[in-house]
C-alpha positions as a Markdown table, in Angstrom:
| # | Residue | x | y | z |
|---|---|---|---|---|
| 1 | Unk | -5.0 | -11.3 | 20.5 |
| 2 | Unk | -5.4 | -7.8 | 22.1 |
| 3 | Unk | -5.2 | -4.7 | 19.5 |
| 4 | Unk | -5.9 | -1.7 | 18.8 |
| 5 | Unk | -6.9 | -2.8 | 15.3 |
| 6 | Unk | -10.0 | -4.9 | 13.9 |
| 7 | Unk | -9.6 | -8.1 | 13.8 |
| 8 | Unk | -10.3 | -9.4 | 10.1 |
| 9 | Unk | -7.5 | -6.8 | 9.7 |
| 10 | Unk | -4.5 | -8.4 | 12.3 |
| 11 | Unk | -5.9 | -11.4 | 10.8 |
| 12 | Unk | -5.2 | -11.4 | 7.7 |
| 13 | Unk | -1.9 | -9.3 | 8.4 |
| 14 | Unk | -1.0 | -12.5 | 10.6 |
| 15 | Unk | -1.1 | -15.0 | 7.6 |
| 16 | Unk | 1.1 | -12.1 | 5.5 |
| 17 | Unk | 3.4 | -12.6 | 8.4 |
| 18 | Unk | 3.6 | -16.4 | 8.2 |
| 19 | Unk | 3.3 | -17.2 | 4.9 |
| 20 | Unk | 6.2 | -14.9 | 4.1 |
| 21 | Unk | 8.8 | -16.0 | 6.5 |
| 22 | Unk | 7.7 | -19.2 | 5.6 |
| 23 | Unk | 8.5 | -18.1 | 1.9 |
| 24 | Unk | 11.9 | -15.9 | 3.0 |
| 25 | Unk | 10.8 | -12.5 | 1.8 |
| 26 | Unk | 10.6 | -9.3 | 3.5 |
| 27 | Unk | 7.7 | -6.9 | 2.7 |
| 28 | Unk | 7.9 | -3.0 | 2.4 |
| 29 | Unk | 4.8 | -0.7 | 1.7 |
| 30 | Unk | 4.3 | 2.7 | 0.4 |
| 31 | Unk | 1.3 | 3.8 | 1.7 |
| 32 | Unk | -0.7 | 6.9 | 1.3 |
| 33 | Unk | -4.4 | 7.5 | 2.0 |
| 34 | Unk | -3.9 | 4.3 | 4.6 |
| 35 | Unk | -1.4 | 6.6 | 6.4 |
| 36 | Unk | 0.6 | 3.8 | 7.7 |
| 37 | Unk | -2.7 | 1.1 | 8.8 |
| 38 | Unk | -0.7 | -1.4 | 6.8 |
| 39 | Unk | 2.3 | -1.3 | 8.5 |
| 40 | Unk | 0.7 | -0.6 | 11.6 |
| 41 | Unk | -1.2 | -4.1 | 10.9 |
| 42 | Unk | 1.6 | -5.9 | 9.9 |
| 43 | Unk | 3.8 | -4.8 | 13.1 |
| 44 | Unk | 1.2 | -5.7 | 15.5 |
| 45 | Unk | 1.8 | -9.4 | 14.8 |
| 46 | Unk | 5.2 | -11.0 | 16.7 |
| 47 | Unk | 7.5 | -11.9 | 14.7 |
| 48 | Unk | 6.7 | -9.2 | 12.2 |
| 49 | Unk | 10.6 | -8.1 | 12.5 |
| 50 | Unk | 11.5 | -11.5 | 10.1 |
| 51 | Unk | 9.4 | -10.3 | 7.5 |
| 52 | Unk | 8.8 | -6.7 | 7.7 |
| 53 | Unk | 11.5 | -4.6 | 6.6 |
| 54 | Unk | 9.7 | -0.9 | 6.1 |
| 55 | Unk | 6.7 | 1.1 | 5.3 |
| 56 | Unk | 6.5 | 4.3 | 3.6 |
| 57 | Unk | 4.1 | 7.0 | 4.7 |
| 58 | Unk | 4.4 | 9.0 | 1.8 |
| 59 | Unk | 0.9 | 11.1 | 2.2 |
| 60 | Unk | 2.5 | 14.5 | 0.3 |
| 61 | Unk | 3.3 | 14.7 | -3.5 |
| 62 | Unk | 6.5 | 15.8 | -2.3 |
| 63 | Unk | 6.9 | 12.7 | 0.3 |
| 64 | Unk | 5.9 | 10.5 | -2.9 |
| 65 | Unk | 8.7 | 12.4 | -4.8 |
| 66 | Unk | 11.5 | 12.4 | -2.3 |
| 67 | Unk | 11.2 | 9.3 | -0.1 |
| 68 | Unk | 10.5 | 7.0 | -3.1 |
| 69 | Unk | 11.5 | 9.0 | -6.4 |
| 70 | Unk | 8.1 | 9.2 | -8.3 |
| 71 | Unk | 8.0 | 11.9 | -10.7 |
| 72 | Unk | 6.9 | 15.2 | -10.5 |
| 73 | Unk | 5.9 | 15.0 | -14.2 |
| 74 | Unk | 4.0 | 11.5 | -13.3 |
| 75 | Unk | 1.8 | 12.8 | -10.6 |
| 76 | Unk | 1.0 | 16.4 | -12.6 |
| 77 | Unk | 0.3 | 14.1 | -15.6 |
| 78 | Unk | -1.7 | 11.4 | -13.9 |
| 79 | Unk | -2.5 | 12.8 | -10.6 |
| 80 | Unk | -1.5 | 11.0 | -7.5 |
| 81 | Unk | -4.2 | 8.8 | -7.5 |
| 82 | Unk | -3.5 | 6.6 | -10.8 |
| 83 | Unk | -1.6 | 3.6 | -11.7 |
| 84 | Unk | 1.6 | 5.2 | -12.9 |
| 85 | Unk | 2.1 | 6.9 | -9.8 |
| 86 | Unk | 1.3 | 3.6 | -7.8 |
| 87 | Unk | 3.5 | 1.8 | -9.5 |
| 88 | Unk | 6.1 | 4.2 | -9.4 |
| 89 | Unk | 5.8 | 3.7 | -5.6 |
| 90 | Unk | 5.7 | 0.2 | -5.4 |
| 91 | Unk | 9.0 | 0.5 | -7.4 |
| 92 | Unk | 10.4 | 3.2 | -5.1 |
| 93 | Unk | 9.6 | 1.4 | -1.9 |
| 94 | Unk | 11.7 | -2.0 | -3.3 |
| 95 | Unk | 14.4 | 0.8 | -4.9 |
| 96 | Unk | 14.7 | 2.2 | -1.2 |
| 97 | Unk | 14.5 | -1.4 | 1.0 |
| 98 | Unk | 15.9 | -4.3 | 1.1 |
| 99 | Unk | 12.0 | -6.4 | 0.5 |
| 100 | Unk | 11.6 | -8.8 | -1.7 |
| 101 | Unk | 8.2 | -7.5 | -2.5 |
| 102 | Unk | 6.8 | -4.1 | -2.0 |
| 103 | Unk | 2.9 | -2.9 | -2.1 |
| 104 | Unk | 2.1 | 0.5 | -2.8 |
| 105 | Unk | -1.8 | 2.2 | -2.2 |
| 106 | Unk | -2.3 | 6.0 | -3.1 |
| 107 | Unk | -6.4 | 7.0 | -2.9 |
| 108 | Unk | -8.9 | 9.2 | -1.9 |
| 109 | Unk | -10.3 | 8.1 | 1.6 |
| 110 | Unk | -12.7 | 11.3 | 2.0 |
| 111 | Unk | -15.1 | 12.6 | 2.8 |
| 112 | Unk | -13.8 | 15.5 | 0.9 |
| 113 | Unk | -11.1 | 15.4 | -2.5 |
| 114 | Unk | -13.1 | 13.1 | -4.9 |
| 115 | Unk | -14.3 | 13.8 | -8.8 |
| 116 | Unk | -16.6 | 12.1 | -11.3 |
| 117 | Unk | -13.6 | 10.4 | -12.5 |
| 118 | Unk | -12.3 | 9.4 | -9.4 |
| 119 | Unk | -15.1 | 9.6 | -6.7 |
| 120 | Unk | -14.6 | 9.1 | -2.8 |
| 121 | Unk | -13.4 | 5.9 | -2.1 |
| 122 | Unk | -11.2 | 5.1 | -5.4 |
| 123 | Unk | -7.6 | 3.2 | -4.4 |
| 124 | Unk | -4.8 | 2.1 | -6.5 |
| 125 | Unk | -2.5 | -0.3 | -5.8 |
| 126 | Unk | 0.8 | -1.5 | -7.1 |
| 127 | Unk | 2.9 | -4.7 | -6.3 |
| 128 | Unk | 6.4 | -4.7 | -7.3 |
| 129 | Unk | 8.7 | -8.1 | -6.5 |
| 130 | Unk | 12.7 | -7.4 | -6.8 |
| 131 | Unk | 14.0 | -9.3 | -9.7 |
| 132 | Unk | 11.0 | -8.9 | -12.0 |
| 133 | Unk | 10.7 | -6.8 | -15.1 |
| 134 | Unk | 9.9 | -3.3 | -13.6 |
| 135 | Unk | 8.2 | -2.7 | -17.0 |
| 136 | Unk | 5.8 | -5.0 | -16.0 |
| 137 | Unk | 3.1 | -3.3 | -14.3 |
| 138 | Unk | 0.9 | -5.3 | -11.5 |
| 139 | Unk | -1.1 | -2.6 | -10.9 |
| 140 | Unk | -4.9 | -2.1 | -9.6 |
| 141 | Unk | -7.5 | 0.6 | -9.1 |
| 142 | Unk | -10.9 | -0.1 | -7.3 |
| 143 | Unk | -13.8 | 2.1 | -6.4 |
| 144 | Unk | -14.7 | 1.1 | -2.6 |
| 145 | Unk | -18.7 | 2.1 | -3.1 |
| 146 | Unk | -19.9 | 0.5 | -0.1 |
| 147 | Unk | -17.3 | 2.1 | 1.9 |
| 148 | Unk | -19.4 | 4.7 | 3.9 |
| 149 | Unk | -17.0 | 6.2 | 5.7 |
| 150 | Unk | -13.3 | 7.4 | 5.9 |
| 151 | Unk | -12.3 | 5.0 | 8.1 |
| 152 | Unk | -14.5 | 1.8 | 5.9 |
| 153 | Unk | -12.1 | 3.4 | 3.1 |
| 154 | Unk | -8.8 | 2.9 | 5.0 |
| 155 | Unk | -10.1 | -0.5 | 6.2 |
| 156 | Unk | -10.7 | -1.8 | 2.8 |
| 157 | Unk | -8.0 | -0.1 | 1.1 |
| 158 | Unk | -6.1 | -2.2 | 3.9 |
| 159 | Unk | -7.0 | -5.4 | 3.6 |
| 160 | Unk | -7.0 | -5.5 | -0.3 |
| 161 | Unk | -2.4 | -4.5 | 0.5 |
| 162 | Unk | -2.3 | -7.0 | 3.0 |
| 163 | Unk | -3.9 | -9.3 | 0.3 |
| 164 | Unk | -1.2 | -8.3 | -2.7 |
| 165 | Unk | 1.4 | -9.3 | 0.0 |
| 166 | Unk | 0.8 | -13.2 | 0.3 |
| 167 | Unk | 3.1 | -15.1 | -1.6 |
């Protein structure tokens, strides 16, 4: 297949594809240090339409607040890299679609903007599935420590969505 993107990445965004149209669910993401790589992997695939119904790009604290309704209180609180505030957007994402499932990831892709409590390469994500118990969180944070790079941060943070997204 020719892309832009690497291929373990349309790859893996190909069986997301296939296995949920073969489940009949459409996918939304909220995505913010991947700046729109998920959806961008998930589009890239034909057919995509039957299964992808939006993504998020929600990079701001005020995009997280006004396209998908998380909290002011949350992020101040937690910061915008923690689980409340992933989970709020995986919640806002299936509030504000019509998916059956939504994936949220909010992280620090560097180089720059990292602590000793949440160094350079730490992602959160969230999954939310319409009809669950929204108190139910199904929620994730991981530390990418091999991740060299910016881009090896995006890449990872990536594929680990694309993952929460199979049926």
């Amino acid at each position: 297949m020719d892309t832009l993107l690497p291929p373990e990445l349309t790859a893996l965004a190909a069986r997301v594809i296939a296995e949920n149209k073969a489940a009949g669910r459409m996918v939304a993401v909220a995505e913010s240090c991947t700046g729109g790589l998920v959806a961008a992997a998930l589009t890239e695939i034909a057919g995509s339409s039957a299964v992808v119904d939006r993504g998020f790009v929600t990079y701001s604290n005020e995009a997280k607040h006004e396209m998908l309704g998380v909290s002011t209180d949350l992020i101040d609180t937690f910061g915008a890299v923690s689980v409340a505030v992933a989970w709020s957007m995986a919640q806002g994402a299936l509030k504000h679609s019509r998916a059956s499932v939504a994936v949220a990831i909010t992280g620090i892709a560097g180089p720059d903007g990292g602590s000793e409590q949440k160094p350079v390469g730490t992602v959160v994500f969230a999954k939310a599935e319409r009809g669950e118990d929204p108190e139910a969180v199904v929620a994730e944070q991981k530390v990418f420590e091999t991740a060299k790079t910016r881009a090896e941060v995006r890449l990872q943070a990536a594929l680990v969505a694309l993952e929460l997204l199979l049926p």
